[in-house]
N, C-alpha and C positions, 0 to 999 in steps of 0.2 A: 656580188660576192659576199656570202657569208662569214658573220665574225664569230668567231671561235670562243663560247663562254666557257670558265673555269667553275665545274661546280663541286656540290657534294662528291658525286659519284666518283669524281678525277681523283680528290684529296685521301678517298679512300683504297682506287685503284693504285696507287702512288705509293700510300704506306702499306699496304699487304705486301705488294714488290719489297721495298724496304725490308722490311719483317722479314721475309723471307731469304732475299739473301743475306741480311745479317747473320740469320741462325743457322744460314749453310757455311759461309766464312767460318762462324764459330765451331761450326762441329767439324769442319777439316784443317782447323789450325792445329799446325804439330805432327800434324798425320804425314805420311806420302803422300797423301791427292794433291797438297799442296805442289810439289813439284809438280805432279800430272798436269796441274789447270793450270800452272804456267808453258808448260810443254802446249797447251790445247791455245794458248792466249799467243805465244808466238807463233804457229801455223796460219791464225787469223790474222797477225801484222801482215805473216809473209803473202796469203793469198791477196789481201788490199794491195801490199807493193806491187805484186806482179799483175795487178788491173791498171795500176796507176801509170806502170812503166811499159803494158804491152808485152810480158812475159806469156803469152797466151797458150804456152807449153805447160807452163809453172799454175796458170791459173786454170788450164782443162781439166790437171792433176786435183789441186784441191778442191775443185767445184765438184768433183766425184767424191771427194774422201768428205766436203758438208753434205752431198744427198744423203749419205748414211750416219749423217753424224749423231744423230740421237741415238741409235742404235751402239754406235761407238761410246760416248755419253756414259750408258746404261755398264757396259761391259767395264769403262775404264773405274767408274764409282760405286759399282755395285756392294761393295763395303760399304759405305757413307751412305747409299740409299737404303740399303736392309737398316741399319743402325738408327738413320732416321727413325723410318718406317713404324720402328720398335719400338721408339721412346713417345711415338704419337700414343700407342697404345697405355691404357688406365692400371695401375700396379694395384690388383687388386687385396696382394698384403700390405700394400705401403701405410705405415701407422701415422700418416696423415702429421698434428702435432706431436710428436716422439718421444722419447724416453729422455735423451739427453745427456746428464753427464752422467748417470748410472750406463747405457748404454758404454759409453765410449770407455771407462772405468773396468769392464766387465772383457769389452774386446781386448785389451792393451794384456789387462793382465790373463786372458786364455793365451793371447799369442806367446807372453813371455813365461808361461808356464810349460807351453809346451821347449823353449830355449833350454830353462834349466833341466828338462828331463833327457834334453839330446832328441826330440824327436821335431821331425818335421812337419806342416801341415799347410792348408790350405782354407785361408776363411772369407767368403763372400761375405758382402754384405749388400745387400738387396736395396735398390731404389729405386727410380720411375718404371725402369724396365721391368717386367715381371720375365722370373728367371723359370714359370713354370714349368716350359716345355723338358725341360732339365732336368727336372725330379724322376722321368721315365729310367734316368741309368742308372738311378740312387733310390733309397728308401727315405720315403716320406716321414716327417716328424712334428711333434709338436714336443720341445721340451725348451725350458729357461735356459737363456747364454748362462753355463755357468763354467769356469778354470775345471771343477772336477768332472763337467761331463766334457767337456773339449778334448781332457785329455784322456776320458774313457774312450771317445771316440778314433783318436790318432796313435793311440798304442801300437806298438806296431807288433804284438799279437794280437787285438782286436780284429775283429772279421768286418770291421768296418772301417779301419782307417787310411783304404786307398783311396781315393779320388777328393772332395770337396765337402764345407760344410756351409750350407747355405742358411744366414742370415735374417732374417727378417725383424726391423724395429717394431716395439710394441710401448705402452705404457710401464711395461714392467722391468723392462730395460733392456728387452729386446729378446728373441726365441729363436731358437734353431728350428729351423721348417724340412731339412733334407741334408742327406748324411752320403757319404760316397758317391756323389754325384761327378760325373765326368763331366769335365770342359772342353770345349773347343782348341785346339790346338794351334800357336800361332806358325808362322813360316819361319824354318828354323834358324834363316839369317836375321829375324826379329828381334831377334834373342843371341845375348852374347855367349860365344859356345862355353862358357864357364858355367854356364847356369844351363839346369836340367828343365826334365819334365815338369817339375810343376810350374817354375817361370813361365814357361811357353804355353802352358795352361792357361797361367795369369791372365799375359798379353793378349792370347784369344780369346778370353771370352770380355774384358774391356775392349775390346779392339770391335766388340758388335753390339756390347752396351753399356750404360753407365753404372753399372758395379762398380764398387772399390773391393779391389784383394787383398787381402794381408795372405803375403809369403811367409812360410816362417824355414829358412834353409836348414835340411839331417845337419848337410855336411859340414856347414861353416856357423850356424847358428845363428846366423843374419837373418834382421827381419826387413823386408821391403814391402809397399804401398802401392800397388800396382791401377793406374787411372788411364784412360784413354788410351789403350795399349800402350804405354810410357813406365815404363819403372824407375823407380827412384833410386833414391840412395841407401844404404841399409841405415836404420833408426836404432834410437835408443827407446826406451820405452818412454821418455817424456818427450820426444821427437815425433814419437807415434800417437801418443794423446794430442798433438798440437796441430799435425795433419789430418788426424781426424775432426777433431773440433771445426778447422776448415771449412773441411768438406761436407760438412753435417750441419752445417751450423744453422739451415732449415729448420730443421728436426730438435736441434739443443737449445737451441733461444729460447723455448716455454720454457724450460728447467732448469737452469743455470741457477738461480735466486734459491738459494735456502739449501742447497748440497752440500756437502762438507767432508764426500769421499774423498781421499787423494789418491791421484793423478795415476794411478797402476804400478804394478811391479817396478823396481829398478833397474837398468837395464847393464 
C-alpha cells in the first residue's frame, strides 16, 4: 500500500482553492447571493440527512435538482460571475499611482457645486473595471475634472446633462473621459422608492462593478456614495472627502505628502 507524500504541487493546489474562495466570499459579502448560498448550503444538509435517514423520496428529488446543479449555480449567481469576470479584466485608463488628494479635492467640490446650484448629477469614478463598453450611449471625452465643467455639464439646459459622467484618474487629478452616458438600471425594489432614477442607476452599475458613484440628489440636495450596489448615507462634503480618501487610498498614498488643498466645498 502506498504512502501518500505531501508536496509542492499539494501546497500550491491548496492555496489557489483558498484564494479563491476567499475572493468569492469577499465579492458576495453584503450582496443577495449571501442568502442565495445559504438557501444552496441547507438543500445540501437536507440531501445528506435524507441519505443518512433513508428519506429516499427526499434524496431521488435532490439527486436530480445536484445533476443540474451547475447549470442552477450559473443562473442563481450570474451577477457575481459577470462582475467577477469584469474586474479580471486590465482598466486600461486606470492611472496606475494617481493623482490623490488633488483628485478627491476636485471630486468633493464638483459634487457640491453642483448642491448649491440646485441641480442634480451623476459622477463615476472609474477603477479596475473598465467602464468602456458604456461610452457607446454617451459622448466621449478628454477634459480636466474641473467644478465649472461639471457644472457645464449637468445644467439642466445643457444638451448633455442626462445620463453620467465618467471619471478617469490621472496625474493631474483626474479627467473626465465620457459625458451622458447611461447606466444599468438596478431592480427597482433595490432601491428605496424615495429615491429616483439616478439612485437606481447608481446601484446598477456598482452592483456589476467596482465604480464608486457620487449621487448628487435635484430634489433633496443629498449627496450619497454609492459602492457595491450599497448606498450610503447622505454626506457632508467632509464626510465625502473621508469616504473617498478610503476608498482610494491606493491611488492617494503617492500624494498625500506636500498638498495643502483643503478638504472641498462646505457642505
Amino acid at each position: 500500500m502506498g504512502s501518500w507524500q505531501f508536496g509542492v504541487a499539494d501546497i500550491v493546489d491548496i492555496t489557489v482553492v483558498a484564494v479563491v474562495v476567499y475572493f468569492f466570499l469577499r465579492l458576495i459579502r453584503g450582496t443577495r447571493a449571501v442568502q442565495m448560498l445559504i438557501g444552496v448550503a441547507i438543500v445540501v444538509v437536507t440531501y445528506q440527512l435524507a441519505r443518512v435517514f433513508g428519506l429516499f423520496t427526499v434524496e431521488w428529488m435532490f439527486g436530480h435538482f445536484f445533476s443540474a446543479f451547475m447549470v442552477i449555480l450559473v443562473v442563481l449567481f450570474q451577477q457575481e460571475i459577470r462582475r467577477a469576470l469584469m474586474r479580471v479584466a486590465i482598466n486600461p485608463l486606470s492611472g496606475g499611482n494617481g493623482p490623490g488628494k488633488v483628485l478627491l479635492d476636485e471630486m468633493v467640490e464638483s459634487a457640491f457645486s453642483l448642491v448649491h446650484r440646485g441641480w442634480g448629477g451623476l459622477l463615476v469614478i472609474e477603477r479596475d473595471t473598465g467602464l468602456r463598453h458604456l461610452f457607446d450611449s454617451g459622448v466621449e471625452m478628454d477634459a480636466p475634472l474641473r467644478p465649472d465643467i461639471i457644472q457645464s455639464l449637468f445644467c439642466p439646459d445643457a444638451p448633455m446633462h442626462d445620463g453620467a459622467v465618467v471619471i478617469s484618474p490621472d496625474m493631474a487629478g483626474g479627467k473626465i473621459v465620457a459625458a451622458r452616458v447611461l447606466l444599468p438600471l438596478a431592480q427597482a425594489n433595490a432601491v428605496p422608492g424615495n429615491y429616483g432614477t439616478r439612485h437606481r442607476a447608481a446601484v446598477g452599475l456598482t452592483e456589476e462593478t467596482d465604480a464608486l458613484v457620487i449621487v448628487v440628489s435635484e430634489e433633496t440636495g443629498e449627496v450619497h456614495l454609492v459602492e457595491d450596489g450599497q448606498m450610503g448615507d447622505a454626506l457632508s462634503s467632509r464626510e465625502l472627502h473621508q469616504a473617498l480618501e478610503q476608498r482610494l487610498s491606493s491611488i492617494t498614498a503617492g500624494s498625500q505628502k506636500g498638498s495643502s488643498v483643503a478638504p472641498g466645498a462646505a457642505g
